[in-house]
C-alpha positions as CSV (number, residue, x, y, z in Angstrom):
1,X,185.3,79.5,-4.6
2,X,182.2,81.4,-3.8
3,X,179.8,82.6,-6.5
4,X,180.1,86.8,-6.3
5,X,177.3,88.5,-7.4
6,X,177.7,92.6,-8.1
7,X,175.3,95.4,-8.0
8,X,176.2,97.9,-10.7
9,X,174.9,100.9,-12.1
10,X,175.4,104.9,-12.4
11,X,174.7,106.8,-9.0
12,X,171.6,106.8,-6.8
13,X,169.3,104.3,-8.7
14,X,169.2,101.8,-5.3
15,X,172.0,99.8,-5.1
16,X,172.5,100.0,-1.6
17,X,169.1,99.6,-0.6
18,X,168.9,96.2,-2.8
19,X,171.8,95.2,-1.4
20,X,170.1,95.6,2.2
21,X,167.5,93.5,0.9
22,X,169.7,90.8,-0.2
23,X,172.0,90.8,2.8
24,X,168.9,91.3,5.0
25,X,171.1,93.8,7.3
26,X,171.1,97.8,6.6
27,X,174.8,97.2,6.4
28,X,175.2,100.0,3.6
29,X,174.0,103.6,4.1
30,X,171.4,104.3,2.4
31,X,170.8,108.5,1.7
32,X,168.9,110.3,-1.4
33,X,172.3,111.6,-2.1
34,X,174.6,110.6,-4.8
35,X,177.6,108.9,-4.5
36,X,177.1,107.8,-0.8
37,X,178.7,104.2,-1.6
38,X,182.2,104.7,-2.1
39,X,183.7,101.4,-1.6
40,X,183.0,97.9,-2.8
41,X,180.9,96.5,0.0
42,X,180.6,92.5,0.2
43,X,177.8,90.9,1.8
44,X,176.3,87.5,2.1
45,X,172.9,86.4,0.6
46,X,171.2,83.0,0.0
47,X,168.5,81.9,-1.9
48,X,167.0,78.6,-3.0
49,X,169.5,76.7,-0.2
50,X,172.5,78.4,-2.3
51,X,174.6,80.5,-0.4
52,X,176.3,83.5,-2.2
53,X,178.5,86.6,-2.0
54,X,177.2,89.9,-3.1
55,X,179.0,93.2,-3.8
56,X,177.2,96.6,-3.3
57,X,179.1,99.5,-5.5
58,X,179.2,102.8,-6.1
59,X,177.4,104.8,-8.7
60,X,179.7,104.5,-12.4
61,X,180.6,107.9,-13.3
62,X,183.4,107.9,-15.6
63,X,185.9,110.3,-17.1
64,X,184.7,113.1,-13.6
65,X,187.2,115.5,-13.0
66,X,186.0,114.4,-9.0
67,X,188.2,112.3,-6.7
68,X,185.9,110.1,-5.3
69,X,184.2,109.1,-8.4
70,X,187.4,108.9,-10.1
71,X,188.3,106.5,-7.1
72,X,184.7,104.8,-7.6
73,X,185.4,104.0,-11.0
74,X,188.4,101.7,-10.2
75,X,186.3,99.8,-7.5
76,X,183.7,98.8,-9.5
77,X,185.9,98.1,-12.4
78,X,187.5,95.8,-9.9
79,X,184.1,94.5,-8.9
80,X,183.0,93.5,-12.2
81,X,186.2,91.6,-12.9
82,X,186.5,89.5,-9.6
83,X,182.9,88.6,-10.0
84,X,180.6,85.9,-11.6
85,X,177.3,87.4,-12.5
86,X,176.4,91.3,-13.0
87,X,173.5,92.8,-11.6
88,X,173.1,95.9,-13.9
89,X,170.7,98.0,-12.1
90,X,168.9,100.9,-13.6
91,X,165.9,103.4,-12.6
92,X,163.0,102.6,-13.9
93,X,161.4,106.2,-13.5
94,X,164.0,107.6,-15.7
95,X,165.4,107.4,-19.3
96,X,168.2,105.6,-21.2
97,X,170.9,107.9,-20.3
98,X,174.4,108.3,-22.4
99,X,176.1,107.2,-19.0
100,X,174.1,103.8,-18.9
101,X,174.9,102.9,-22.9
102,X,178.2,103.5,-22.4
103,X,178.0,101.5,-18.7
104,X,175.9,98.8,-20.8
105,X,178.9,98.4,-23.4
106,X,181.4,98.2,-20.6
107,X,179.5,95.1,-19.3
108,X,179.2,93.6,-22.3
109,X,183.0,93.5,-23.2
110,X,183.7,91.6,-19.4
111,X,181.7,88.5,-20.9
112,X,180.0,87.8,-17.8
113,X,176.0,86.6,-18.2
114,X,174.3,90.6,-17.3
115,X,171.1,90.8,-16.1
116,X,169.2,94.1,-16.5
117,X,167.3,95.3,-13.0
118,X,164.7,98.0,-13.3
119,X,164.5,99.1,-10.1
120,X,161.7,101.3,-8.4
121,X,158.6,99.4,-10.2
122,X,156.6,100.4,-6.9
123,X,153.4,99.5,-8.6
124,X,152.0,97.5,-11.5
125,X,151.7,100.8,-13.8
126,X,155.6,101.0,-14.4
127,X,156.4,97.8,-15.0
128,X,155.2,98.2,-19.3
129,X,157.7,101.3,-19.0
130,X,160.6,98.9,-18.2
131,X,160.4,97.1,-21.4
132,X,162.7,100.5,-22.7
133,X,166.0,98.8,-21.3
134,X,165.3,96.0,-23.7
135,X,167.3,98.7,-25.5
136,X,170.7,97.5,-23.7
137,X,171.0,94.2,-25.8
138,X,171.0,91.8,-22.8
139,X,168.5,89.2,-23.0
140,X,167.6,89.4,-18.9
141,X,165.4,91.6,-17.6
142,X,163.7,92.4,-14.3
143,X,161.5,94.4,-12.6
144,X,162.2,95.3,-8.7
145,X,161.6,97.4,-6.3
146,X,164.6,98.0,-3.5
147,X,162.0,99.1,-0.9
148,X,158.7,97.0,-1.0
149,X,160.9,93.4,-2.0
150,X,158.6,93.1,-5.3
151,X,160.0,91.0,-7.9
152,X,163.3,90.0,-5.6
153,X,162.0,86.0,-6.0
154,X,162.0,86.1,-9.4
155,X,165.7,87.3,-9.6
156,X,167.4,85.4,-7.4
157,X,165.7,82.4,-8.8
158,X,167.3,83.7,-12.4
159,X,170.9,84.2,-10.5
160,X,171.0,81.2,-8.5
161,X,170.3,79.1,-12.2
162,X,173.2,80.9,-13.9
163,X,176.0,80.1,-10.7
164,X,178.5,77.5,-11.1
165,X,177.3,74.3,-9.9
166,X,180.3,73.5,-8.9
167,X,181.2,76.7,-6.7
168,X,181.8,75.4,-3.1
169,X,180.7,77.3,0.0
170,X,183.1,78.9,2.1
171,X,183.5,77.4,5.6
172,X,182.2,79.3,8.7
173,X,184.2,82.1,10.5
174,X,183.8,81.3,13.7
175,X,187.4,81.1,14.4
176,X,188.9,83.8,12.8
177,X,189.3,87.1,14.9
178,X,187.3,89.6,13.6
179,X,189.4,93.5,13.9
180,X,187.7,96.7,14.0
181,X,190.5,99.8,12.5
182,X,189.5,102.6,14.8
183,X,190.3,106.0,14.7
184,X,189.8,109.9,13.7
185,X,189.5,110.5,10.2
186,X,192.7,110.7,8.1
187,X,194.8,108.6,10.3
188,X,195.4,105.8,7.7
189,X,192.7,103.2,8.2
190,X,192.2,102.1,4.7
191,X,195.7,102.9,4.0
192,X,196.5,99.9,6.7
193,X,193.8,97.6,5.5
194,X,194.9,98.4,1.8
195,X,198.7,97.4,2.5
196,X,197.9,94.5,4.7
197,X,196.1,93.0,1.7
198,X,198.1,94.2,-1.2
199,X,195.8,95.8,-3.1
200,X,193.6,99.2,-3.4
201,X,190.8,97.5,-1.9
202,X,189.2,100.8,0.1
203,X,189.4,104.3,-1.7
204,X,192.0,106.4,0.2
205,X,192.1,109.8,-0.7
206,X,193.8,112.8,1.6
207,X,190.4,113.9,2.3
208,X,189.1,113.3,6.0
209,X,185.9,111.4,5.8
210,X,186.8,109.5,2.5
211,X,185.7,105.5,4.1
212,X,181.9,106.1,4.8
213,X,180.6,102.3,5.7
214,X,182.3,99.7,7.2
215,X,184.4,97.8,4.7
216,X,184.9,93.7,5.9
217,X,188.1,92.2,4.3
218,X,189.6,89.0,4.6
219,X,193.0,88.5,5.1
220,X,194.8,85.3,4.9
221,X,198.7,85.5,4.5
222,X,201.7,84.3,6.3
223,X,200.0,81.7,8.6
224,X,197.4,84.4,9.6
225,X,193.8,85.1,9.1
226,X,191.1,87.3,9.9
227,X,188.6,89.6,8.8
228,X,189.6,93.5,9.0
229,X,187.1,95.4,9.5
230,X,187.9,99.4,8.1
231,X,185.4,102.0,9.5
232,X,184.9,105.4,9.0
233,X,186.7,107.9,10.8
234,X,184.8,108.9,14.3
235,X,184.7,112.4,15.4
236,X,183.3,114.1,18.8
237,X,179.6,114.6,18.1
238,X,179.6,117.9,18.2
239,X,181.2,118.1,15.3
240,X,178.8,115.6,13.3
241,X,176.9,117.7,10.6
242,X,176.0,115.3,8.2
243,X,173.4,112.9,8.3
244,X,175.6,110.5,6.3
245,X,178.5,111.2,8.5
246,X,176.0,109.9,11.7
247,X,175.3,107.1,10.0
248,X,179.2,106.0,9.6
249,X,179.8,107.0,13.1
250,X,177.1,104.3,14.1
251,X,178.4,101.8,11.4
252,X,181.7,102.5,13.4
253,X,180.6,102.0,17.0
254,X,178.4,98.6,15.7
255,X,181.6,97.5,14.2
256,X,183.4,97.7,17.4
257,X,180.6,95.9,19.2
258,X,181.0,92.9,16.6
259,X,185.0,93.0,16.7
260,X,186.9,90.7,19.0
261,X,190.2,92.9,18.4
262,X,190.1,96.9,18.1
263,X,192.6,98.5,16.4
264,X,192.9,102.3,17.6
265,X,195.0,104.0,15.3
266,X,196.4,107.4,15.7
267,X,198.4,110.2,13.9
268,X,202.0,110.4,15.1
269,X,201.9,113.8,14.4
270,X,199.3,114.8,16.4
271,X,199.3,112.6,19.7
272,X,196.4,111.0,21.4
273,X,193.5,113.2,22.2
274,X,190.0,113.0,24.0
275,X,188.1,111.4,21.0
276,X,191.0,108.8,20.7
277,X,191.3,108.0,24.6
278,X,186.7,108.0,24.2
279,X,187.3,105.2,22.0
280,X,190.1,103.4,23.9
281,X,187.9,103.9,26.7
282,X,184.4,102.4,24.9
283,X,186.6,99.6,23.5
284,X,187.9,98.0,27.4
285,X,184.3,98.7,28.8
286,X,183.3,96.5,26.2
287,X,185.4,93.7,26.9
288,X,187.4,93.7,23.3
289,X,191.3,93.1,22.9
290,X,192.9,96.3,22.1
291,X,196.1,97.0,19.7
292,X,197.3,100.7,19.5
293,X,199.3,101.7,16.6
294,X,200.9,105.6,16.3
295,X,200.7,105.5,12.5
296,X,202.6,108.4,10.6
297,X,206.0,107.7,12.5
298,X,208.0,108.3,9.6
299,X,207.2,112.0,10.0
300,X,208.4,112.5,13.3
301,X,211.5,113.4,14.4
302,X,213.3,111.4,16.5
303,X,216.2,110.0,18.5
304,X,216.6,106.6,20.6
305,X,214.3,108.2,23.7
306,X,211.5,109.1,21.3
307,X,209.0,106.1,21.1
308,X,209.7,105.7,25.0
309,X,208.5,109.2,26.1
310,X,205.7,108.5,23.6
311,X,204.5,105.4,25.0
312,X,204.6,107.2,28.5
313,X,202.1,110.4,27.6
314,X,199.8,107.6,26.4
315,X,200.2,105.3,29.5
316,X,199.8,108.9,31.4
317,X,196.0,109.1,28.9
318,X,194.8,105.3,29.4
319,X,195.3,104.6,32.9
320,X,194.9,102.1,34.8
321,X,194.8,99.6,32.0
322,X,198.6,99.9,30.8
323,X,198.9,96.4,29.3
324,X,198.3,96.2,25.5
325,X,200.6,96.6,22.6
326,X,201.5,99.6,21.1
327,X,203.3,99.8,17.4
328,X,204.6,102.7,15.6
329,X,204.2,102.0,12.0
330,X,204.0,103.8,8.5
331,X,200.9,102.4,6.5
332,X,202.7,104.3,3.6
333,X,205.9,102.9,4.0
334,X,204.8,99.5,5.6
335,X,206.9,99.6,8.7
336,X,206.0,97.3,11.5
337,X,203.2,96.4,9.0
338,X,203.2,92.7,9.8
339,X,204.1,93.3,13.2
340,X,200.5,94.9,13.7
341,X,199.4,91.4,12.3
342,X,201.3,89.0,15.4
343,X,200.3,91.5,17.7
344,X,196.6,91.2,17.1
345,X,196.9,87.4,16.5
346,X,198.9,87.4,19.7
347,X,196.2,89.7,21.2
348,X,192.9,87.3,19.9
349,X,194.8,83.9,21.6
350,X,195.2,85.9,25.0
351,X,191.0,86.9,24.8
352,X,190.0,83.2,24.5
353,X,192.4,82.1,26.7
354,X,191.3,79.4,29.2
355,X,192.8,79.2,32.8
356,X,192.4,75.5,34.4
357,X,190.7,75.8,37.8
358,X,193.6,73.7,38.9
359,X,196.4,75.8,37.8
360,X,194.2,79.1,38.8
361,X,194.1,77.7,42.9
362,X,197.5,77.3,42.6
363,X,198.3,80.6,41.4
364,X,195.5,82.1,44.1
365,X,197.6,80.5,47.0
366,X,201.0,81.3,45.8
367,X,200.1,85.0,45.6
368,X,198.3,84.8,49.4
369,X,201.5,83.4,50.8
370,X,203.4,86.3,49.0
371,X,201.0,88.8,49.6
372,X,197.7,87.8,52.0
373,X,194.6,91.0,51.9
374,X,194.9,93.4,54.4
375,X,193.1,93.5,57.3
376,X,190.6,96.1,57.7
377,X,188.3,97.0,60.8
378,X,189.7,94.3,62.8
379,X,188.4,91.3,60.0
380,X,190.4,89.1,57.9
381,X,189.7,88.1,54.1
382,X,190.3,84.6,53.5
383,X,190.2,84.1,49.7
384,X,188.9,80.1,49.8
385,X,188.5,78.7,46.1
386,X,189.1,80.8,42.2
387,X,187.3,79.9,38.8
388,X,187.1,81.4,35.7
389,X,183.8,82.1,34.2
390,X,183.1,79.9,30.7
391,X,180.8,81.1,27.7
392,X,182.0,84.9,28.4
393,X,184.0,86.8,25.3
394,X,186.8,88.0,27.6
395,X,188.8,86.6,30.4
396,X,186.5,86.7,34.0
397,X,186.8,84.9,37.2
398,X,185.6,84.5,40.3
399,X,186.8,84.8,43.8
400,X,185.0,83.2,46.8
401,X,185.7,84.8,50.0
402,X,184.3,85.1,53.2
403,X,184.3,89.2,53.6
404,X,184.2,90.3,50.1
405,X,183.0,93.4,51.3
406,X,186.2,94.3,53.0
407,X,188.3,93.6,50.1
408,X,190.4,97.0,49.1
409,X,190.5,98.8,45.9
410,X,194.5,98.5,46.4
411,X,194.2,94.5,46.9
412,X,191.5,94.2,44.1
413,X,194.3,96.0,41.5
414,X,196.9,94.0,43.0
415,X,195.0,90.4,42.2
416,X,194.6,91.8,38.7
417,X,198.1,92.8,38.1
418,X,199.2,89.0,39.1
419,X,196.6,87.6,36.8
420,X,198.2,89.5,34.2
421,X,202.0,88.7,35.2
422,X,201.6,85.0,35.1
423,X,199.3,84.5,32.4
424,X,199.7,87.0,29.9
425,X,196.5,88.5,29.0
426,X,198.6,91.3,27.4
427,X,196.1,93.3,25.6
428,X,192.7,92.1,27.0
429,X,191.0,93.6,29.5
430,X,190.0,91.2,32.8
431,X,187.0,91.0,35.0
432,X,186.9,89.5,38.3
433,X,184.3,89.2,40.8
434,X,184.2,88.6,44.4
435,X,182.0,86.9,46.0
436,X,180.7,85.6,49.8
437,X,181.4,81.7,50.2
């Protein structure tokens, strides 16, 4: 198992920037507001030819009458538990508060080796006023600063020497679809992720607007594995006021562009509108398997015609591309839960799927003798030879013909619907080209 390293602390003394550092991605928001970081947020750091896991958290705030910090609390409870080493991280520009004693106490009694970060030594004159945290009891202590690097060497070289020597690294990912959870806010996102894996891993409150960065899971269960990807909820721009809020849009969008599956949820209870159709649009331009889920179904009334007419209006939206799953599930409940799970693995084989040129030719003659192009302005299109591109991220091929150019839109549609009917890329949006041979 992995070495996990946490960043810990009370609210806005730059964990999320350090993490940054570490990760050496801005893969956290960073804002001079507290209690930005909601969720425990994992990245990868190594050091020293060591290779570890580290957990950015939110600020500790305990006994708050607040939701979110209330929420907060549990996840970094859970962080210091599942992890090895504690990164205790304090400001070195301001006092011993109450809140860190009693944080410092709550370390002690995990029994994991704590190492005291005074963060924000920006110049040579702090570092003397750091020596105040001594006050903690913990025999570690370092001086940092999040946004210059200063001091960073000096800690990892003190966390890499406490690791297990024994810890073995985790093998790549390279085959494991990566799935973005898409969707307005409120539609159940981290209520999905959170029942998929079986625990409270994302903070799920009824509050739109709740899951800020983009939280990677792993999920491994039942033959199936993947990383689940839960992002904030995306609204139309206009109605973006928040600088925090832009920034999880953006975390959002990059998450899709990173995602070999996308997961567009929506709310039963409202339907599909412009911002989800946007995203179902953004999602096939870019090439990514899609999966549609009408979460909430448990509150809509219905009778054995229901889920038909349903899957209609949003063929009616989405058009032309009609071929991807749609599930309707309750997160709450967990129906059609692990459904969502084959559909998406289902969804990731049909992406990387790899036609022979062979079986391709004899699928391009087969569908000429059925069906040959039109003739238009007196000229004939003689489709000669097929291939499917390699090294692409979704399904494209190529057609050599001698009049490309007089190739209809009608045909063109026709080609793609056949590719679809006889090799199932259910799911996957295709490209082909044509081209003069």
């Amino acid at each position: 198992m992995r070495n996990i390293v946490a960043i810990v602390g009370r609210p806005n003394v730059g964990k999320s920037t350090f993490f940054n550092r570490l990760t050496g991605e801005r893969k956290a928001i960073v804002h001079d507001s507290s209690g930005v970081t909601r969720d425990r947020h994992y990245g990868e750091c190594e050091w020293s030819g060591r290779s570890f896991t580290v957990v950015d958290t939110g600020g500790y705030v305990p006994n708050s009458s607040d939701v979110f910090e209330q929420a907060i609390v549990n996840q970094v409870n859970i962080a210091i538990d599942e992890s090895d080493i504690l990164l205790f991280m304090v400001d070195v520009t301001n006092e011993i508060t109450d809140l860190d004693m009693a944080f410092a106490n709550v370390l002690r009694k995990s029994g994991k080796p704590v190492i005291v970060v005074a963060n924000k030594t920006d110049n040579q004159m702090l570092i003397p006023q750091a020596s105040i945290f001594y006050r903690f009891g913990f025999e570690e202590l370092f001086t940092v600063s999040s946004l210059s690097g200063s001091g960073t060497g000096e800690l990892l070289d003190k966390v890499v020497s406490l690791m297990t020597p024994a810890a073995d690294e985790q093998q790549t990912e390279t085959d494991i679809p990566r799935v973005a959870i898409l969707g307005r806010p409120n539609v159940g996102k981290s209520s999905l992720t959170n029942t998929l894996l079986g625990n409270e891993r994302n903070i799920v409150t009824d509050v739109a607007g709740t899951t800020r960065d983009s939280i990677h899971s792993h999920y491994n269960a039942f033959g199936k594995e993947m990383i689940l990807i839960d992002t904030a909820g995306i609204r139309r721009k206009k109605k973006v006021s928040e600088d925090i809020e832009f920034y999880s849009v953006m975390r959002s969008l990059r998450a899709m562009e990173e995602a070999d599956v996308c997961v567009i949820m929506i709310d039963a209870t409202i339907g599909m509108d412009a911002q989800d159709v946007n995203l179902f649009y953004l999602a096939h331009r870019r090439g990514k398997g899609i999966v549609l889920l009408v979460n909430k179904w448990d509150l809509v009334e219905k009778d054995t015609h229901t889920a038909k007419e349903y899957t209609a209006v949003i063929h009616s939206k989405v058009q032309p591309f009609v071929d991807f799953p749609i599930l309707f599930i309750s997160a709450l409940n967990k129906q059609r839960i692990y459904d969502t799970v084959e559909k998406i693995q289902q969804t990731f084989e049909n992406r990387k799927k790899q036609i022979s040129t062979s079986k391709l030719n004899e699928f391009v003659q087969e569908m000429i003798e059925r069906n040959p192009p039109p003739s238009k302005k007196g000229k004939y299109v003689k489709i000669k030879y097929a291939t499917q591109l390699n090294n692409v991220n979704y399904p494209c091929f190529v057609f050599f013909c001698n009049l490309p150019q007089y190739l209809t839109d009608a045909y063109k549609r026709y080609v793609d619907n056949q590719l679809r009917s006889k090799f199932d890329f259910k799911g996957v949006p295709i490209k082909v080209f044509y081209r003069k041979k």
